[in-house]
C-alpha positions, 0 to 999 in steps of 0.5 A: 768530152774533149778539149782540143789544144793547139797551144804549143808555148803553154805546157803542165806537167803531167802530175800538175793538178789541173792536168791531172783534172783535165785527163781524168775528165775529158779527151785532151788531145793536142795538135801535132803542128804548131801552126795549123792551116783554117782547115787543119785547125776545123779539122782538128776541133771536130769533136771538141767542147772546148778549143785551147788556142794559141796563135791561131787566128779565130776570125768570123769566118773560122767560128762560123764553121766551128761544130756546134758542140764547141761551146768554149775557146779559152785563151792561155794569156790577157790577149784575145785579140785573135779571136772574134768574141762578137762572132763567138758570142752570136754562136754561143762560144764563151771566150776566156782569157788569163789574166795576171797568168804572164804578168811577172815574166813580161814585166821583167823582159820590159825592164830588161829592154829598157836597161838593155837599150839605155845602156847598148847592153847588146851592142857592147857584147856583141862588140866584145865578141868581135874582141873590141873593148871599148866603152864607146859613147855615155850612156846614162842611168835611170835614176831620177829620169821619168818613166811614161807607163801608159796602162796601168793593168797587171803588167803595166803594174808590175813595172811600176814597182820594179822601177820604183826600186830604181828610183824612177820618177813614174807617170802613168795613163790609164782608162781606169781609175788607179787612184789608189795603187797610184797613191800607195806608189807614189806615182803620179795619173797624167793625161796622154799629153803629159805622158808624151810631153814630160817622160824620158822613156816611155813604156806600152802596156795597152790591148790591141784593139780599135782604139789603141791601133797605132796610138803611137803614131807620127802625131804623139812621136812628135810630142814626145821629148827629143831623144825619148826612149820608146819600149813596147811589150805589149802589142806590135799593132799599138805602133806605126813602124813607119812613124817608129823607124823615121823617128829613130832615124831623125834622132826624135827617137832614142831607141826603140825597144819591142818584143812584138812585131805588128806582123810575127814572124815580121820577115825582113822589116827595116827596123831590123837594120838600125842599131838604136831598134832593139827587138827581141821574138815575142818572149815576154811570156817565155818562161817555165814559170809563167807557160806553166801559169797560162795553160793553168789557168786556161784549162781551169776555165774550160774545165769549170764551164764544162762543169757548170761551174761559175767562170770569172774570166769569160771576156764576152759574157 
């Protein structure tokens, strides 16, 4: 058998158990380049009974001519919004993901951003190195203000409690019932309208798909509070940059603080060049830790379906 991988950010030790379970098993092989062209990546794959992508972009046209012994692609994050799971579905390709994998490293990197933008953490230290000391305009404390967290999935969880220890007041919107951890949490289930209407800060934690494609938009940025803050580290596609960068221009907006652009790399986007847009480079995921989780998990997936066992992280079954 072989498993082909391009996922470069996703990495196991080579005494790791699962990998050590992969070699034993199959031809692992791994691309040389980080980013391969269409036909790089059909070339690469030839052969292959399992795919573990990474940031290709496995679209109808490209699993249309997938060989036919591919059977698997197995998705090293919660994200499979780069692959057509209809199409692969139509071939007979199980699409898997991995859940709760990053979930940790990318509810720590959002309390981050909102700490690193309430308080221009970045712009003080950028200030200092310039040898300017000075505290420059108040900011204020997270205490006894309202957090918006619209979805309530692993990540969306995670940053729940972590600012609950911060004595947050905390409003959530899920499509899923939370009734119970919501209960245990002492947060409270609100629709759309309220979490725009009544959060200080509000945090996306939503899939990018065709319900959720620029759900914040100019119409919800004008429900929002004025001076609202805004952090994304979900999806870039969940907001209209345009709406975004007018709203942080005309004060509607606080901040904006984001780990994902709609377009990565974005290039020379606009909001680059205002001071209250706090974007860092899709690192929510970026440590050892959960890298080591996600190709972990990922692998599992493919190993089990390669060896009729059962999986429970197939997204199109």
């Amino acid at each position: 058998m072989k498993i082909a991988i391009t996922c470069h950010y996703a990495k196991l030790p080579e005494e790791h158990p699962t990998w050590i379970r992969a070699v034993q098993m199959a031809d692992v092989v791994l691309s040389k380049s980080q980013n391969l062209t269409q036909d790089e990546l059909l070339e690469f794959v030839q052969g292959a009974d399992a795919l573990i992508t990474g940031t290709d972009w496995m679209r109808r046209d490209v699993i249309e001519q997938l060989p036919e012994c591919l059977k698997i692609i197995s998705r090293p994050a919660v994200g499979y919004d780069r692959v057509d799971v209809a199409a692969a579905k139509e071939r007979g390709i199980a699409v898997c993901n991995a859940p709760g994998a990053n979930s940790d490293s990318v509810a720590e990197l959002t309390v981050g951003l909102l700490l690193a933008c309430a308080r221009k953490i970045p712009d003080h230290v950028s200030e200092c190195r310039e040898y300017c000391w000075k505290a420059g305009e108040k900011c204020s404390e997270l205490k006894g203000k309202t957090i918006g967290i619209w979805g309530l999935g692993a990540i969306g969880r995670g940053v729940a409690l972590r600012l609950r220890a911060f004595g947050m007041n905390i409003l959530a919107n899920d499509i899923l019932s939370r009734e119970e951890f919501c209960r245990e949490n002492g947060i409270q289930q609100v629709t759309e309208e309220e979490l725009l209407t009544r959060s200080d800060f509000i945090s996306l934690h939503m899939p990018a798909n065709d319900q959720t494609h620029h759900m914040i938009n100019r119409e919800t940025i004008a429900l929002m509070k004025d001076g609202a803050g805004l952090i994304n580290a979900a999806r870039g596609a969940l907001v209209d940059h345009e709406a975004v960068y007018d709203g942080l221009i005309s004060g509607k907006l606080k901040f904006y603080g984001a780990d994902v652009m709609e377009n990565e790399p974005p290039g020379r986007d606009k909001l680059f060049t205002l001071d209250n847009a706090y974007i860092t480079p899709h690192i929510g995921a970026n440590t050892r830790e959960a890298t080591e989780k996600m190709l972990d998990i990922a692998l599992c997936n493919a190993l089990d379906l390669l060896e009729g066992k059962a999986c429970r992280n197939i997204v199109n079954p």
